[in-house]
C-alpha positions as CSV (number, residue, x, y, z in Angstrom):
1,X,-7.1,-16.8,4.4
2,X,-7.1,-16.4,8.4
3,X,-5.5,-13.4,8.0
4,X,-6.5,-9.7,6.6
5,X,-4.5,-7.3,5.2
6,X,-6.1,-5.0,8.7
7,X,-4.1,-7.9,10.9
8,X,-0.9,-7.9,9.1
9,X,-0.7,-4.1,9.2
10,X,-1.5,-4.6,13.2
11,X,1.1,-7.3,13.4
12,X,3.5,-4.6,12.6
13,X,2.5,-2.4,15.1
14,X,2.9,-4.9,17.8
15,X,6.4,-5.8,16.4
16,X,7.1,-1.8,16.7
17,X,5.4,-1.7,19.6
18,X,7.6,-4.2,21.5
19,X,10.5,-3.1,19.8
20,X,13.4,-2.0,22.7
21,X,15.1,0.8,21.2
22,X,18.4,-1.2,20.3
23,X,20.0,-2.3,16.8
24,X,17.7,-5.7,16.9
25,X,14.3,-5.9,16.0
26,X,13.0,-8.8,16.9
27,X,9.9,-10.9,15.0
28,X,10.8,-14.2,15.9
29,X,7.2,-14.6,17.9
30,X,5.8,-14.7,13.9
31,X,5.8,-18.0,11.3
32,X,4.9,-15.9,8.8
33,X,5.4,-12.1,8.2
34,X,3.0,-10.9,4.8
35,X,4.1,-8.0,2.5
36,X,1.7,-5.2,4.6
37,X,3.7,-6.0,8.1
38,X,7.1,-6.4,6.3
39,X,7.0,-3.0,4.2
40,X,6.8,-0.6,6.7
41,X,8.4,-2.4,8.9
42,X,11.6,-2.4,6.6
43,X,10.8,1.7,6.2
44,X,11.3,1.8,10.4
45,X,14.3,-0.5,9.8
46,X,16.0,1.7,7.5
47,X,14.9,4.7,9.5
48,X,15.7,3.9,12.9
49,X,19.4,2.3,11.3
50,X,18.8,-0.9,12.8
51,X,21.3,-3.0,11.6
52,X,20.0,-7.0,12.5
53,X,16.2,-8.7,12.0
54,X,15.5,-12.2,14.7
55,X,13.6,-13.9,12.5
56,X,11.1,-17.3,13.1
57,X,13.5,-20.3,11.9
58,X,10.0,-21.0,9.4
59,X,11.1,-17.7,7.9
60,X,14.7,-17.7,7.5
61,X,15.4,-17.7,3.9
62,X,12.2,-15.9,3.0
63,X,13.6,-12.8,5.1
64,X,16.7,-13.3,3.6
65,X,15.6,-13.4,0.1
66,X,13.1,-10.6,0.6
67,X,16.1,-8.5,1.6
68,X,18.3,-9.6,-1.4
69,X,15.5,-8.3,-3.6
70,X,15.5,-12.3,-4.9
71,X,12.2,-13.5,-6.8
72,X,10.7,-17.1,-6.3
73,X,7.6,-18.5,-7.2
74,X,5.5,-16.8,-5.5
75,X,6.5,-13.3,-4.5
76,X,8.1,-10.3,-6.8
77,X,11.3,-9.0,-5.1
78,X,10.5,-6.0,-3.1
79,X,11.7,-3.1,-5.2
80,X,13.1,0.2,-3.6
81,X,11.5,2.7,-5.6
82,X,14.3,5.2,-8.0
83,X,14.9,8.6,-6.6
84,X,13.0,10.0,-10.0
85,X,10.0,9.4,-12.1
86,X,11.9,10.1,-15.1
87,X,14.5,6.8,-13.6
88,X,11.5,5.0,-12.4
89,X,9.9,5.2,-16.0
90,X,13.1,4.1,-17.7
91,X,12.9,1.0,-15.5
92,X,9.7,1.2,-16.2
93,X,8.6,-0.6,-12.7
94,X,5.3,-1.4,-12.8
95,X,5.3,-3.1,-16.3
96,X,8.4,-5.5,-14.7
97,X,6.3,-6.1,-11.8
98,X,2.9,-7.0,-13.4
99,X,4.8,-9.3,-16.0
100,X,5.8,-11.6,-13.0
101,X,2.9,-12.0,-11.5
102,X,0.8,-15.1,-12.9
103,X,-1.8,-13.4,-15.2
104,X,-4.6,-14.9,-13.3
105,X,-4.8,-12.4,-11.0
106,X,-6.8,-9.2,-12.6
107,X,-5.1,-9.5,-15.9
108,X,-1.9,-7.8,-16.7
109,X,-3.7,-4.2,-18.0
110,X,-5.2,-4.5,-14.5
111,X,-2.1,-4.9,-12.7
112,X,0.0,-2.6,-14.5
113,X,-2.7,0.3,-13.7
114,X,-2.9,0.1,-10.1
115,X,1.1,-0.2,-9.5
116,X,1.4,2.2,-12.4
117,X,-0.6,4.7,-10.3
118,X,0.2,3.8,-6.8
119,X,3.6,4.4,-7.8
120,X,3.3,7.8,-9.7
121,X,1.1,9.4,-6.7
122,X,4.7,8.8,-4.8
123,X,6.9,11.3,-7.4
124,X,3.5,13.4,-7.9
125,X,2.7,14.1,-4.2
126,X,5.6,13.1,-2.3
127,X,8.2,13.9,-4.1
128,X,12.0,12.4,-3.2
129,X,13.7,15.1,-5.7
130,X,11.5,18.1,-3.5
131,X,12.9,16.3,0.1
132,X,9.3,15.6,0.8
133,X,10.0,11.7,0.9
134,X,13.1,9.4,1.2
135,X,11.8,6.1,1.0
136,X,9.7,4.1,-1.4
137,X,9.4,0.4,-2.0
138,X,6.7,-2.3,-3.7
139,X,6.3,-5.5,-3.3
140,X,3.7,-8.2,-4.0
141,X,3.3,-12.1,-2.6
142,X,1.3,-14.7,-4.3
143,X,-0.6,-17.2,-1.9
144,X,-1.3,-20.4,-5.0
145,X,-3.0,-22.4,-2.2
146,X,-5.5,-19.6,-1.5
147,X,-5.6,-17.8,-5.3
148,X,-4.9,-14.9,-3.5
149,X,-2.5,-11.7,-4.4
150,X,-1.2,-9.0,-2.0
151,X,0.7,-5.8,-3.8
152,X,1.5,-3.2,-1.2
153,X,3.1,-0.3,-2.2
154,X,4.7,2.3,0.5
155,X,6.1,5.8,0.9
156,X,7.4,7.6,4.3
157,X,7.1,10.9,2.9
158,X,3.3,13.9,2.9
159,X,0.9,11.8,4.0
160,X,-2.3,12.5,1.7
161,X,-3.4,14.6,5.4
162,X,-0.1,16.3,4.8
163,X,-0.9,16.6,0.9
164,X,-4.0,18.2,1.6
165,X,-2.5,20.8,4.4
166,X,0.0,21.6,1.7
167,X,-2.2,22.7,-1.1
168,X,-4.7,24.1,1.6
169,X,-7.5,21.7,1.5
170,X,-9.5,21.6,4.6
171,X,-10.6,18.2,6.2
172,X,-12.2,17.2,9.9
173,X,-9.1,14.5,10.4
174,X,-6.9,11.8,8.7
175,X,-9.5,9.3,8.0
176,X,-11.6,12.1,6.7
177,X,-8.6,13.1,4.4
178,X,-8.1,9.6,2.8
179,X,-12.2,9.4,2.0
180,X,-11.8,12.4,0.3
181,X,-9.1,11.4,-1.6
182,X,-11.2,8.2,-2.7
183,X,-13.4,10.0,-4.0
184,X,-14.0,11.0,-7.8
185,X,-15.2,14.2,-6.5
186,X,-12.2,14.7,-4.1
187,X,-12.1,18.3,-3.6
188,X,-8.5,18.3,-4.5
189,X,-7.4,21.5,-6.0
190,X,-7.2,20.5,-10.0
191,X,-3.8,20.5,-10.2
192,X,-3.8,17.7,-7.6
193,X,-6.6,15.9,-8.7
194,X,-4.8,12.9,-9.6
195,X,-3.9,11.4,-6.6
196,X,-8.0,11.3,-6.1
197,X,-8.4,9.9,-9.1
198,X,-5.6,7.6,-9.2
199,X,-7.0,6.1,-6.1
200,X,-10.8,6.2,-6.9
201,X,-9.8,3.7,-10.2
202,X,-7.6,1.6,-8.0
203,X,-10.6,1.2,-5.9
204,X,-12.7,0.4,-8.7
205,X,-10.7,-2.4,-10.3
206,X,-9.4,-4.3,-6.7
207,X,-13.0,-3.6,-5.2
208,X,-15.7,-4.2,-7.6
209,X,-13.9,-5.3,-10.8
210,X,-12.0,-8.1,-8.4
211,X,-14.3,-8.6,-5.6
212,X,-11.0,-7.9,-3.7
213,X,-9.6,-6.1,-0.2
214,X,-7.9,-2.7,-0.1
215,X,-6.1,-1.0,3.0
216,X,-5.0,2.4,3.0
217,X,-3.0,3.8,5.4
218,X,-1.9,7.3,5.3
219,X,-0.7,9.6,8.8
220,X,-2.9,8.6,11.2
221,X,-5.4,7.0,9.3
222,X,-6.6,3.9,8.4
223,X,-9.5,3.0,5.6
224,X,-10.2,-1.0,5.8
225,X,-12.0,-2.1,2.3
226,X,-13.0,-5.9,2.9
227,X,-15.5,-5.4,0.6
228,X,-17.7,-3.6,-1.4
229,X,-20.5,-3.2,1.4
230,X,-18.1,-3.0,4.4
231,X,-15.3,-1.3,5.3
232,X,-14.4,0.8,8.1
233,X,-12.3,3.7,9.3
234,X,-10.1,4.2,12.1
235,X,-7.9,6.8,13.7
236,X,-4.2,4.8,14.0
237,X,-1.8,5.1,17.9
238,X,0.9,4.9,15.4
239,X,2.7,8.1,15.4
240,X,6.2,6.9,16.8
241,X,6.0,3.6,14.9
242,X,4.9,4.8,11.3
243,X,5.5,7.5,8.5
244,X,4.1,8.1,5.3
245,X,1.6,6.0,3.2
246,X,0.9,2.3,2.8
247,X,-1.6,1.2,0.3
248,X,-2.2,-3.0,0.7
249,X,-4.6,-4.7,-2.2
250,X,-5.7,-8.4,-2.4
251,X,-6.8,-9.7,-5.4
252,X,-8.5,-13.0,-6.0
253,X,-7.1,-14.9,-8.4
254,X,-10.1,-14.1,-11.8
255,X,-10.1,-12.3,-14.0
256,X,-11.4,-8.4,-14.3
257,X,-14.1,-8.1,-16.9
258,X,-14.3,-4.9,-19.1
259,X,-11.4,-3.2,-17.6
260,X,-11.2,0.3,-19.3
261,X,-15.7,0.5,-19.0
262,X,-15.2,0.0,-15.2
263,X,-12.5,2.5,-14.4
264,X,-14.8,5.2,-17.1
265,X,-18.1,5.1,-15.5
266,X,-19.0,7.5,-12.9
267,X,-21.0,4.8,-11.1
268,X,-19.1,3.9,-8.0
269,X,-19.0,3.2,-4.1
270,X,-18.8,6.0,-2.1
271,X,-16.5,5.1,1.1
272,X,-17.8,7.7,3.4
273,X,-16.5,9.2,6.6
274,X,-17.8,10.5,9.3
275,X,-16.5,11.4,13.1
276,X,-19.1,8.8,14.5
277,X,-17.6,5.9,12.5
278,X,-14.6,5.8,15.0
């Protein structure tokens, strides 16, 4: 693919960017919009009440259908998240949305873990019930010509900085805040733990059980996982355009070998930050 989930989230920003003010927003410049420009772009939609999209004529329908929470062969319907976990559970989201995925990508135990828990860190850390968030959606988009998967999941609500300010946990920045939180020895308080830990397996399974990408985005901050051995940090110029967390994953489209060993072993890539990485 020409494009990484690091561009699509940038694509947004330039939409925002050149975005007037009025009840238009205008993406017409772009063929092709992926799920990590058109989630938080549809969370600025909703929150700046803009009432009309100018779409490419390429996209048209897509948009349309994307917005009409339709499914087609190769994306899921983007899914506004319930206002509860106890709702979310009895519509039990993430099973529904790794079922209609093809199965080549992960495995279904795979896929239903890492919505599963991008999900529940929403109603753990952000709650909508406590006013802390008032927006949630997932959505994923199959590319068959590429056997490649994108499932980005996004809140407008704490921030994991804004997490970590609220249960007084110290850290230098936002990038520094989200590499703690990858960690397995986040130094979240214990109650809080699982956000850490709900990312760190994510990590695990997309990363090294999938050879996959991850991007997290979270306040100001911006961790970029192409692979393994590289990925890079960066402090985001996105505080009027963007609120909240976005977490993007690719997979490829294999299979994960021994699922439940890989997200048990302590063993596991450290994504470290420092202030000189920027």
């Amino acid at each position: 693919m020409d494009h990484s989930l690091y561009d699509d989230y940038k694509k947004f920003e330039k939409i925002m960017k050149e975005y007037d003010g009025t009840s238009i927003i205008d993406t017409s410049k772009h063929s092709f919009l992926a799920p990590t420009t058109l989630i938080p772009l549809l969370c600025q939609i909703r929150e700046k009440e803009i009432n009309k999209i100018r779409t490419h004529d390429n996209i048209m329908d897509y948009i349309k259908k994307i917005l009409d929470c339709e499914k087609t062969d190769t994306k899921i319907p983007y899914t506004i998240l319930p206002k509860s976990l106890k709702e979310k559970s009895r519509n039990d989201v993430a099973s529904s949305m790794a079922k209609n995925i093809d199965d080549g990508y992960g495995g279904f135990g795979v896929r239903f873990h890492i919505i599963n828990e991008l999900t529940n860190n929403i109603y753990n850390h952000t709650s909508f019930e406590e006013g802390l968030a008032d927006q949630g959606y997932t959505y994923a988009q199959e590319y068959p010509n590429e056997e490649k998967l994108d499932i980005c999941v996004m809140d407008n609500g704490l921030t994991i900085p804004g997490s970590f300010k609220k249960n007084g946990i110290s850290f230098i920045d936002d990038c520094d805040a989200i590499s703690k939180a990858v960690s397995s020895t986040s130094v979240l308080k214990k109650e809080d733990n699982s956000r850490g830990m709900g990312l760190w397996t994510t990590l695990k399974l997309v990363v090294e059980g999938n050879e996959g990408s991850v991007l997290i985005i979270s306040g100001k901050g911006c961790l970029h996982i192409k692979d393994r051995k590289n990925y890079k940090y960066e402090i985001l110029d996105n505080s009027n355009i963007f609120k909240g967390t976005l977490i993007s994953l690719r997979l490829n489209k294999n299979q994960v070998q021994n699922f439940h060993y890989l997200i048990g072993i302590n063993d596991f890539v450290r994504y470290e930050y420092n202030e000189e990485m920027i």
